[in-house]
C-alpha positions as CSV (number, residue, x, y, z in Angstrom):
1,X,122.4,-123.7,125.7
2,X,120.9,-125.1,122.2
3,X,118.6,-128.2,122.6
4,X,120.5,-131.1,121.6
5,X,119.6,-132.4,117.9
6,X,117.7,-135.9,118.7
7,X,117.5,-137.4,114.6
8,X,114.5,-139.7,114.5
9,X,115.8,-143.7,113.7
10,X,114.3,-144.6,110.9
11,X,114.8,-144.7,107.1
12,X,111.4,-142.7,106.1
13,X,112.0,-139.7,103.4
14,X,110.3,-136.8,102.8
15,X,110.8,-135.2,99.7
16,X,110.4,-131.1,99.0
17,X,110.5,-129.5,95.2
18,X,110.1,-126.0,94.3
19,X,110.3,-124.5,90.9
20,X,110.6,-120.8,90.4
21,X,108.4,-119.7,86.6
22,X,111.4,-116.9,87.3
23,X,114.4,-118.8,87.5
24,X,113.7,-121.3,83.9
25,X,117.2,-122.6,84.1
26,X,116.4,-124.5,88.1
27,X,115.7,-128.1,87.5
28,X,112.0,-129.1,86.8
29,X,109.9,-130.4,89.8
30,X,109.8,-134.0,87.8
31,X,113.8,-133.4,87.4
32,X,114.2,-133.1,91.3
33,X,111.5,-135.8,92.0
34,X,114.0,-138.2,89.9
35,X,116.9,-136.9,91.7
36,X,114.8,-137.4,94.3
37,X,114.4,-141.2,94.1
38,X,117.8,-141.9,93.0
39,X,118.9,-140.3,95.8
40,X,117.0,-142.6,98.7
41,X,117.8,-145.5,96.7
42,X,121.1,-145.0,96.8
43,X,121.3,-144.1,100.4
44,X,118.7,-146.3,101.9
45,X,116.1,-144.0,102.1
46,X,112.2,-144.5,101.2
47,X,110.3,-141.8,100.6
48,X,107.0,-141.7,101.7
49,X,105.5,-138.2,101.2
50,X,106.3,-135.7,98.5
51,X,105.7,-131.9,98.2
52,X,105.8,-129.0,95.9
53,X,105.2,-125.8,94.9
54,X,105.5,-124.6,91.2
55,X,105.5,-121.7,89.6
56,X,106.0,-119.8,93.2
57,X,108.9,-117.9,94.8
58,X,111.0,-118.5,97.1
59,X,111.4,-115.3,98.4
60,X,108.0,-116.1,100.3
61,X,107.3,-118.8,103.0
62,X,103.3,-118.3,101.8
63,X,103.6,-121.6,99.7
64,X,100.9,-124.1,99.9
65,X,103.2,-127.3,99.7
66,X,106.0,-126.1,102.1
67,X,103.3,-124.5,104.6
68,X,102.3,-128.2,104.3
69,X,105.1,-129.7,104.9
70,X,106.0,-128.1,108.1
71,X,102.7,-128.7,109.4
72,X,103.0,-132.2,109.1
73,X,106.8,-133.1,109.6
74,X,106.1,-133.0,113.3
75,X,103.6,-135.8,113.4
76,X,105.0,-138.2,110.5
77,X,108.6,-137.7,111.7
78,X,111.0,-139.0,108.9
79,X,114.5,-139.2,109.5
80,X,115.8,-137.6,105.9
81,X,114.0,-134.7,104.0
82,X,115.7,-134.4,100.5
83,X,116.0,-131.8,98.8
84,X,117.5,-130.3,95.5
85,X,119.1,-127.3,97.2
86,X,119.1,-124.9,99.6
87,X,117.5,-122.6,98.2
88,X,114.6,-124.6,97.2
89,X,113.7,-124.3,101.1
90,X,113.2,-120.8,100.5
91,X,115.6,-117.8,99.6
92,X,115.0,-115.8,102.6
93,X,117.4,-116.3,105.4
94,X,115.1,-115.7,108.4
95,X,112.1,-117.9,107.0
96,X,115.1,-120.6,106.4
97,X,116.0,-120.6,110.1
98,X,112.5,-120.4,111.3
99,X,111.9,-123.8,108.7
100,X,114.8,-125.6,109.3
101,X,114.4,-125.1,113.5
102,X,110.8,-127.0,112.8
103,X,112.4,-129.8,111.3
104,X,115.4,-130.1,113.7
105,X,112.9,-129.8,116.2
106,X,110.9,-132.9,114.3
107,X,114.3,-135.4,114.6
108,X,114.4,-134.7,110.5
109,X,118.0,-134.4,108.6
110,X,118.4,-132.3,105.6
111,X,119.9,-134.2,102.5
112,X,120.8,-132.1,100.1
113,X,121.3,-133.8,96.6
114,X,123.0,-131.3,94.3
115,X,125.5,-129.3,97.1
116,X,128.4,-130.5,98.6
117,X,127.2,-130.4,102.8
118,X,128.5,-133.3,104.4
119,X,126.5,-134.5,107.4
120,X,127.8,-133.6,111.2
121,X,131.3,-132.1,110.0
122,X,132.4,-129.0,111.3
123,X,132.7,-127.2,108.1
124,X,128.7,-128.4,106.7
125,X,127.7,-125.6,109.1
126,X,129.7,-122.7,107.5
127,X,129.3,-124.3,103.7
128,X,125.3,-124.2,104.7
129,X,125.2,-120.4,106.1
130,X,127.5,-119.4,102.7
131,X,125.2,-121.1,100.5
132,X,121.6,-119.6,102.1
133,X,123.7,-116.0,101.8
134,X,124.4,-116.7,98.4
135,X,121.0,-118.0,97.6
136,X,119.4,-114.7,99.3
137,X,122.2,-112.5,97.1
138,X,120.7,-114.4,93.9
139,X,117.0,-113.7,95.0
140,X,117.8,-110.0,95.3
141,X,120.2,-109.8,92.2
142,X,117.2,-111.6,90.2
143,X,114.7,-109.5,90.9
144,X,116.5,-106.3,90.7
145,X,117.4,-107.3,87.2
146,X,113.5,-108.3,86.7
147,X,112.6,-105.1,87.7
148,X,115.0,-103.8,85.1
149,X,114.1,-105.4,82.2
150,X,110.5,-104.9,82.7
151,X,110.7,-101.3,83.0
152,X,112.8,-101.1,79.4
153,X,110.3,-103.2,78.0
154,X,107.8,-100.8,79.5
155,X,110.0,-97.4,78.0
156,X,109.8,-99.5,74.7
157,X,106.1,-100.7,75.2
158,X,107.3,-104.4,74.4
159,X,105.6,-107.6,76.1
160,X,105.9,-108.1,79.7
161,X,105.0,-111.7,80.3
162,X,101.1,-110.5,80.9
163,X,99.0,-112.3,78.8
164,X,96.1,-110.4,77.7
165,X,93.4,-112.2,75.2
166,X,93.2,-110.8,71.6
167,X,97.0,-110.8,71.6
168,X,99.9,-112.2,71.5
169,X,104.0,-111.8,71.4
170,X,106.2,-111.8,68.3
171,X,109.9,-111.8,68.6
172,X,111.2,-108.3,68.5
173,X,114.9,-108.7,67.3
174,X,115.8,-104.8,67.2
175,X,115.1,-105.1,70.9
176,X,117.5,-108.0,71.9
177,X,117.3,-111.3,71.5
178,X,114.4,-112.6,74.0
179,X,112.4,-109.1,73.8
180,X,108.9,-109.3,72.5
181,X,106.4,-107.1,71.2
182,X,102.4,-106.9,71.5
183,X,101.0,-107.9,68.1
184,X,97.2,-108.8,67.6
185,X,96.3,-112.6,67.5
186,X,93.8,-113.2,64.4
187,X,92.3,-116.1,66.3
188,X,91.1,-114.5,70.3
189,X,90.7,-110.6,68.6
190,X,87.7,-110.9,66.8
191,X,86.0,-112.2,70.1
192,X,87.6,-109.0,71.9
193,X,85.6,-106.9,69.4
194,X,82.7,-108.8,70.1
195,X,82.2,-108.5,73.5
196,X,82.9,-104.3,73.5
197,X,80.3,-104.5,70.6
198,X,76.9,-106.3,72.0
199,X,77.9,-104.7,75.5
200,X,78.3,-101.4,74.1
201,X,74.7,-102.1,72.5
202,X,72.7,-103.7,75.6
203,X,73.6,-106.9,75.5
204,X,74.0,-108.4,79.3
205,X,77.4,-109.2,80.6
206,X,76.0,-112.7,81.7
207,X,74.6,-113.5,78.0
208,X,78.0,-112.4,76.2
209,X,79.9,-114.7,79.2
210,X,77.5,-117.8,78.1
211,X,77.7,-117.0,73.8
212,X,81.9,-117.0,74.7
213,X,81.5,-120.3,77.2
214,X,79.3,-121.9,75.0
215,X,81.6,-121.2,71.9
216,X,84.4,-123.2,74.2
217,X,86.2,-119.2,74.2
218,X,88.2,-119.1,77.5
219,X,89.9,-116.5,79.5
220,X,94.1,-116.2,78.8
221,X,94.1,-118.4,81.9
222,X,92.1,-121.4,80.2
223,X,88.8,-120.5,82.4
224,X,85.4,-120.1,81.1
225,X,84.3,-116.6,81.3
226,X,82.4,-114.6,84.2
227,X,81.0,-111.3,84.8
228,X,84.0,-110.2,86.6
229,X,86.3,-111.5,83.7
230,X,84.4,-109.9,80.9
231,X,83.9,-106.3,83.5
232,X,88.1,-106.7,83.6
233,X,88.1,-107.0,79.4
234,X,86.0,-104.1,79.3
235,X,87.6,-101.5,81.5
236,X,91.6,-102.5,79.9
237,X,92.5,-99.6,77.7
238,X,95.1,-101.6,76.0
239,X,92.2,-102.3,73.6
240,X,92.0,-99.0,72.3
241,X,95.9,-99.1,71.9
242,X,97.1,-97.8,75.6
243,X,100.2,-99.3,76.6
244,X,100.5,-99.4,80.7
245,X,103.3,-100.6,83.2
246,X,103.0,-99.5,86.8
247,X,103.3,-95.4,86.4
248,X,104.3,-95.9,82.6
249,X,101.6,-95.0,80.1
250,X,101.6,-94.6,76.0
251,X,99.2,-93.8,74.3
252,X,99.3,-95.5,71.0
253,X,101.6,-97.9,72.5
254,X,100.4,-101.2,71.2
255,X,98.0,-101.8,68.3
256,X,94.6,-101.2,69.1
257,X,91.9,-104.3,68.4
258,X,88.5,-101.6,69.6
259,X,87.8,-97.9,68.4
260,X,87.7,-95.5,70.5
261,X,84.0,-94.7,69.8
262,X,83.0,-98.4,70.5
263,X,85.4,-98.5,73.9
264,X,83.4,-95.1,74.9
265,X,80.0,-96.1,74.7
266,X,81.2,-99.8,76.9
267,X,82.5,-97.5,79.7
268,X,79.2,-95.5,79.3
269,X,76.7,-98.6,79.6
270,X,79.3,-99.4,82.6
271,X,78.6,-96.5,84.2
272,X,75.2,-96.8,83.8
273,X,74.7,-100.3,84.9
274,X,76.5,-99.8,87.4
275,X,74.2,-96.6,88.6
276,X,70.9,-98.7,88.0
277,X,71.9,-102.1,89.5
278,X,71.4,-105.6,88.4
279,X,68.0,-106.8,86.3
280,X,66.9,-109.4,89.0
281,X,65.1,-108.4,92.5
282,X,67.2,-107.4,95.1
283,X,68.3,-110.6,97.3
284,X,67.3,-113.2,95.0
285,X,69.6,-115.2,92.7
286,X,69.0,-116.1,89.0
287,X,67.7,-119.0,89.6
288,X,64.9,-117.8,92.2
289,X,63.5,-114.3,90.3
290,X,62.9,-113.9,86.8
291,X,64.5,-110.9,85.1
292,X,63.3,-107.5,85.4
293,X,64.0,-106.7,81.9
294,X,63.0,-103.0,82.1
295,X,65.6,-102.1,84.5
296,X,67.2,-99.3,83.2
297,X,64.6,-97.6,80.8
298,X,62.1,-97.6,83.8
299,X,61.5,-94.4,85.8
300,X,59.1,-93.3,88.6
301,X,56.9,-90.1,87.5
302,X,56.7,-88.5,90.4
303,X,60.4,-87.7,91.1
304,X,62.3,-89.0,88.5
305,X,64.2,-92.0,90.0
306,X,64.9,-95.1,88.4
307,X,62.7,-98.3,89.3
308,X,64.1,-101.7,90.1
309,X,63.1,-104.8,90.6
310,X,62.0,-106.4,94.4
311,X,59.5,-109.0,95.4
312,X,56.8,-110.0,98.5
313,X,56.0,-113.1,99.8
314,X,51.9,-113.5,100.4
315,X,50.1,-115.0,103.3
316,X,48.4,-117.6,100.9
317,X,50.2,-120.2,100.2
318,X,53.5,-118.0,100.3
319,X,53.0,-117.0,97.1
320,X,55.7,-114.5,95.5
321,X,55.2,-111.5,93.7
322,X,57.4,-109.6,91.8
323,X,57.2,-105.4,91.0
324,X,59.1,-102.7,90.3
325,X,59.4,-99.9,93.0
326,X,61.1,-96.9,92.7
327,X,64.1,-96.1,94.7
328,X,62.6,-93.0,96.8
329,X,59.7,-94.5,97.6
330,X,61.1,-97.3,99.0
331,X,63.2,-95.0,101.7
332,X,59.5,-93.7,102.2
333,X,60.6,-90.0,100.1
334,X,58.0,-91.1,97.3
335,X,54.7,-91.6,97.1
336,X,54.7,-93.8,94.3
337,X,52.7,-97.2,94.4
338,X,54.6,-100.2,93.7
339,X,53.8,-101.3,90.3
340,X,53.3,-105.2,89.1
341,X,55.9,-106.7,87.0
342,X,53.8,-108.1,84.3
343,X,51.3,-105.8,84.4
344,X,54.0,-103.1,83.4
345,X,56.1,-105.2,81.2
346,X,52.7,-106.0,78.9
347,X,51.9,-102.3,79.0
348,X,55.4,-101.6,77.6
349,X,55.4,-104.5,74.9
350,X,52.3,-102.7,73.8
351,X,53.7,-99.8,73.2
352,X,56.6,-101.2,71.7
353,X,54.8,-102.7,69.3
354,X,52.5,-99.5,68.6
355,X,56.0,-97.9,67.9
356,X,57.0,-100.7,65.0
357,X,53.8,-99.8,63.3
358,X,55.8,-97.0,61.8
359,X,57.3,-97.9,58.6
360,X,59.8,-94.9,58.8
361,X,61.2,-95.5,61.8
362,X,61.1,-99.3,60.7
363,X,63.0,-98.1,57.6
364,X,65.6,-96.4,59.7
365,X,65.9,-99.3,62.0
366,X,67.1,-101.8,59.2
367,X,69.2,-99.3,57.6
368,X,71.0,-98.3,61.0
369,X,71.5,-102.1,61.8
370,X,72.8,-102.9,57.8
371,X,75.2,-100.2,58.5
372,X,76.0,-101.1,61.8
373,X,77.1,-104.3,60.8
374,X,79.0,-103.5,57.7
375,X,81.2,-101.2,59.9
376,X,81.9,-102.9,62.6
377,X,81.9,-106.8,61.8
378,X,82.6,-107.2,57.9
379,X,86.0,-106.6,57.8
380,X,87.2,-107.7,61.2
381,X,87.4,-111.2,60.8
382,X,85.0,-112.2,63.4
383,X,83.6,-115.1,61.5
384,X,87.3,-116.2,60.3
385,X,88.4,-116.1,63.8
386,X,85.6,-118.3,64.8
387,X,85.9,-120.4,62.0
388,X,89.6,-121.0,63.5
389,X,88.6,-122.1,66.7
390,X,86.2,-124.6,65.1
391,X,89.3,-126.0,63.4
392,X,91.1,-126.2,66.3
393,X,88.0,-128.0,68.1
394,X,87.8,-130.4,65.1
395,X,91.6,-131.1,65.2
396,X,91.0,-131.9,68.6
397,X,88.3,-134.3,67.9
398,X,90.4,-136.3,65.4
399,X,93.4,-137.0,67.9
400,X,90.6,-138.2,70.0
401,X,89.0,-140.3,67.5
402,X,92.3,-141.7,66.8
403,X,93.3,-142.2,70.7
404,X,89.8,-144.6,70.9
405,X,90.6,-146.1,67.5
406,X,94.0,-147.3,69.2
407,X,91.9,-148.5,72.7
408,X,91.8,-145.4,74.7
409,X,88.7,-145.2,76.0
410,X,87.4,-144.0,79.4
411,X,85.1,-142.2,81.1
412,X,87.2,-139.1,80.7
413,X,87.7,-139.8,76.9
414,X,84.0,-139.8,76.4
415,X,83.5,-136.5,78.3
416,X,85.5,-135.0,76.6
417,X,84.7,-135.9,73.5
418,X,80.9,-135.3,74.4
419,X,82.9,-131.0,75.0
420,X,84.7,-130.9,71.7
421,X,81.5,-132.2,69.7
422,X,79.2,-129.5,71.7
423,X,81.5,-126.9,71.1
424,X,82.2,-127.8,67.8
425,X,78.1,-127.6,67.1
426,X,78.2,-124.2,69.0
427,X,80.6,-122.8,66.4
428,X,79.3,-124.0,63.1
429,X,75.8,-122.8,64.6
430,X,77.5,-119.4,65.3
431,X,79.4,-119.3,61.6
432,X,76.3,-120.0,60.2
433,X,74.5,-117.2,62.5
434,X,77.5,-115.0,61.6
435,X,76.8,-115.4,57.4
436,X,73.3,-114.8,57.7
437,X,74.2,-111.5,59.3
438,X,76.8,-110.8,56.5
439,X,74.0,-111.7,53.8
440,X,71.1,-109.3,55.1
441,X,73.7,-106.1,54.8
442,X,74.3,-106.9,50.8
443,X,71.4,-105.3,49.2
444,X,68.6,-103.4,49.4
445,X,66.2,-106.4,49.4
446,X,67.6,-107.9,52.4
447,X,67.8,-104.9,54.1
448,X,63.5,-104.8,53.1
449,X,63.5,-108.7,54.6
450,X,64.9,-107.0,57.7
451,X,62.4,-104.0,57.9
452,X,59.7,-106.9,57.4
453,X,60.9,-108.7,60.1
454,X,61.2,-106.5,62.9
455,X,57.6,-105.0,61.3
456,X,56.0,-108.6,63.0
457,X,58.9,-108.6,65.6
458,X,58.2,-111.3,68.4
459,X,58.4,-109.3,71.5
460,X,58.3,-112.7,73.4
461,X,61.3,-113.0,72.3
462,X,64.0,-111.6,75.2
463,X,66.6,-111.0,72.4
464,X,64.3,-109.3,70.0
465,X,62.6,-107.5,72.3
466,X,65.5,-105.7,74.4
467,X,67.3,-105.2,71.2
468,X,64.6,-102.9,70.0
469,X,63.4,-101.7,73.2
470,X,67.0,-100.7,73.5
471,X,67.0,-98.9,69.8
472,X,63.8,-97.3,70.0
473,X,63.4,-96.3,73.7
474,X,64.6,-94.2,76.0
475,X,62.8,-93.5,79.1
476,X,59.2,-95.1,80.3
477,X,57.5,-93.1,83.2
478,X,55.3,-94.6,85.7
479,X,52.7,-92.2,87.2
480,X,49.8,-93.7,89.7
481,X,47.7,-93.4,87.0
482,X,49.3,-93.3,83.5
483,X,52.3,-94.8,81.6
484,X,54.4,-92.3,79.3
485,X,57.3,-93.9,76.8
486,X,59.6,-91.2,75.7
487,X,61.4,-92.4,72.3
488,X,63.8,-91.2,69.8
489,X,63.6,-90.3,65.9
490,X,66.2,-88.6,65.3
491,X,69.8,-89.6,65.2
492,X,71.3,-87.6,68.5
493,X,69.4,-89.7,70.6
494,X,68.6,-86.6,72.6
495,X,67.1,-87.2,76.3
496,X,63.9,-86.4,76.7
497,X,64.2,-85.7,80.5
498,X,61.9,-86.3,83.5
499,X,61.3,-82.4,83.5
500,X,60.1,-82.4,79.9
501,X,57.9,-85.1,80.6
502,X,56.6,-83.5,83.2
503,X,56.0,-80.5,82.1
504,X,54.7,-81.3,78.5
505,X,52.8,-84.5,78.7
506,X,50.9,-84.0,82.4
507,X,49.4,-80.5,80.9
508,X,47.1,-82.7,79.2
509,X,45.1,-84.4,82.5
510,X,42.2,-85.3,80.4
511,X,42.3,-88.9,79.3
512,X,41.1,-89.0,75.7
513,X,39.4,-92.5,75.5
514,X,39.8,-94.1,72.4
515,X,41.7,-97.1,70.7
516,X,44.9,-97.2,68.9
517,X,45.0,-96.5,65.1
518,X,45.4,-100.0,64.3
519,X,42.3,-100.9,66.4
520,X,44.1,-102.8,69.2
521,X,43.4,-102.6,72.9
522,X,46.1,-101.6,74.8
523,X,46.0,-104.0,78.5
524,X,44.7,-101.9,80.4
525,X,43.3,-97.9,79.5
526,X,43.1,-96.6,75.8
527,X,46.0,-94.5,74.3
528,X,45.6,-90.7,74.3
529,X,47.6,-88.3,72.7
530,X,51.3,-88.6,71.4
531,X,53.9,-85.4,72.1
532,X,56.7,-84.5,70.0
533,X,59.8,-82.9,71.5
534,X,63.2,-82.0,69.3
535,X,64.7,-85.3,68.7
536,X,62.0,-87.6,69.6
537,X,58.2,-88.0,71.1
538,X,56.2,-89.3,73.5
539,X,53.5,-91.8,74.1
540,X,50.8,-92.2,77.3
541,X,48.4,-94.8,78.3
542,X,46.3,-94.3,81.0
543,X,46.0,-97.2,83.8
């Protein structure tokens, strides 16, 4: 026998609202909330707790606000819970009598303000079950015509609803009349290119996150960006034009904002990142180790294996000390000693800098970078596109202006005021950046003012310094008792591989004693010989 329904005496309300992004035409939450409060007005009621849940189906009981609700029906006990419909409860029929037996079971009525269910009469019972069935029907007819309509967008590579930064929709009439397209927005694109392009040359995922954040960029979702945010940007083959829904993929199906060539050589510095791990010791976070900025180009000489970054702690006065290691030896399959981290990292500078001493490869350095630039930045609007966000940013900042001119002012109008100046700085310093850039690719005495530059480069300087370290270098071996750089001068980039090192370079054993030929003193050992290979050569200084 069913318990009997006790309703709890008291005029206390409860109000629920749910608002489906799928179903547009369903009131608005602040539309039921007004119903809402009409309603107990008009019947007596006060409402004392609201819920909601927006944007989320109700197809699934796994929504915050009605979870919520239930949880706490039991102990506030109302005697009324309005809501707009039926179906705003949920459009499942099971999860509705598993929800509606924990508010009987609280003493709680159900008002409904937009169906006709009267009260205790005999017939509220049948109306009820007919309008859950029909709501359940709706659910299921809805998102079988969903389905539909996004797999002939997908047949037709038109827009789906999934927002995906550098573009945006444009009404595609030959389609139907509330098809869209993909088309490329001027504004986020340019910033697309960006990212592929100074990842695709080096450039940390964590610097390109903070140039975007500090530019006031954001992710399609309004956040600032991450590593996980820019990793997604970088493996989505809709840049290069790939159109994809579920099993459905076109080539070609959507314009393309990256070339292919750039896309590659992302997914290759993926892959390769990925392989040597991150550029701080393992276990520590940013803010405790400094950045092991030879991650990837370092290599031990015995077998081969990359070296990372790791740290000790010493007995006196718990000192830490950083070094690179390499990855056999530290299973114990390597005999390699541990190296210091600044010990090596001077060592390298060194030789970095014995490499600029070269005017040819100097001269090919500013030509590659002039030419670099021309073809992928000068006609893609990078600068216009970042000149629209500043616009946008100053726009912002004169409603604002205007808002405090009229009396508006708070804390929160200050802060944000204090964002939309900083970002607007962040810009014009960026533009600014941007035309310098454009100016040094127009002649052939800029490009000389470049060559000069990098001639005297500041290898204190992080950005400097792994930009050319990443141009000029491509391996550094660590021995127990010598240092070889292996570097490139010819345009293939060819690898000069552990093996030729090996093989070439430690035929020589005899450590020629003598200084560079500019006359400086390497930190520690003299330079000996240099060793050419096809492609590229090598340098050694003994420890």
């Amino acid at each position: 026998m069913a318990k009997k329904f006790v309703p709890n005496d008291n005029d206390f309300a409860i109000a629920y609202y749910r608002f489906s992004s799928h179903a547009q035409s369903d009131a608005s939450i602040q539309q039921q909330r007004d119903a809402a409060q009409k309603y107990a007005a008009g019947h007596g009621l006060q409402i004392i707790k609201e819920y909601k849940d927006e944007a989320i189906s109700g197809t699934t009981d796994q929504r915050p606000g009605f979870q919520l609700m239930l949880s706490e029906i039991g102990k506030i006990k109302p005697g009324a819970l309005i809501i707009w419909k039926t179906d705003r409860l949920g459009r499942d029929r099971y999860d509705l009598a598993i929800a509606k037996k924990y508010i009987r079971d609280a003493g709680c009525v159900i008002h409904y303000i937009a169906e006709p269910i009267a009260g205790d009469a005999p017939e509220s019972a049948l109306m009820e079950g007919v309008l859950e069935s029909m709501a359940e029907y709706y659910s299921r007819q809805l998102r079988t015509n969903i389905k539909r309509g996004h797999l002939y967008n997908a047949q037709n590579c038109l827009y789906n609803g999934h927002k995906t930064l550098g573009y945006a929709a444009e009404p595609a009439p030959e389609f139907g009349k509330d098809r869209q397209r993909y088309v490329i927005d001027p504004v986020t694109a340019p910033f697309v290119q960006k990212v592929f392009e100074d990842y695709a040359a080096g450039k940390p995922m964590v610097d390109i996150a903070k140039e975007l954040n500090g530019l006031g960029v954001t992710t399609t979702r309004g956040k600032p960006f991450t590593v996980n945010s820019l990793a997604h940007i970088l493996n989505n083959r809709a840049y290069i034009g790939e159109y994809r829904y579920g099993d459905i993929v076109t080539p070609d199906g959507m314009p393309a904002i990256v070339s292919k060539e750039v896309f590659e050589a992302a997914q290759k510095r993926l892959i390769l990142n990925k392989r040597q791990g991150g550029q701080r010791a393992n276990g520590l976070t940013p803010d405790e180790a400094p950045r092991f900025w030879l991650t990837g180009k370092l290599y031990c000489g015995k077998c081969g294996t990359p070296m990372q970054g790791c740290s000790g702690t010493s007995s006196y006065k718990d000192t830490k000390h950083y070094y690179y290691a390499c990855g056999t030896a530290r299973k114990k399959k390597c005999s390699l000693k541990y190296v210091k981290k600044d010990k090596i990292e001077a060592i390298a500078c060194f030789m970095l800098s014995e490499c600029l001493k070269d005017t040819e490869l100097l001269a090919s350095l500013a030509v590659d970078v002039a030419a670099y630039y021309q073809r992928e930045h000068e006609d893609k609007g990078y600068i216009e596109g970042l000149k629209a966000e500043r616009a946008e940013a100053e726009k912002a900042l004169n409603n604002l202006v205007r808002a405090i001119e009229q009396g508006i002012f708070s804390e929160t109008t200050q802060t944000r005021l204090l964002e939309l100046e900083s970002r607007k700085k962040a810009l014009t310093e960026a533009i600014e950046a941007e035309e310098i850039k454009r100016a040094v690719t127009k002649n052939e005495i800029s490009i000389q003012h470049f060559f000069d530059e990098y001639k005297n480069a500041d290898l204190n300087d992080p950005a400097v310094r792994d930009y050319l370290l990443d141009y000029f270098v491509d391996k550094i071996f660590v021995y127990d008792d010598r240092v070889v750089l292996t570097a490139w001068y010819g345009d293939d980039k060819k690898e000069i591989t552990w093996g030729d090192v090996d093989c070439v370079v430690l035929k020589d054993r005899k450590c020629k004693k003598r200084s560079s030929a500019s006359g400086s003193v390497p930190p520690t050992g003299h330079w000996t010989n240099t060793y050419y290979f096809k492609g590229g050569f090598a340098v050694m200084v003994c420890l």
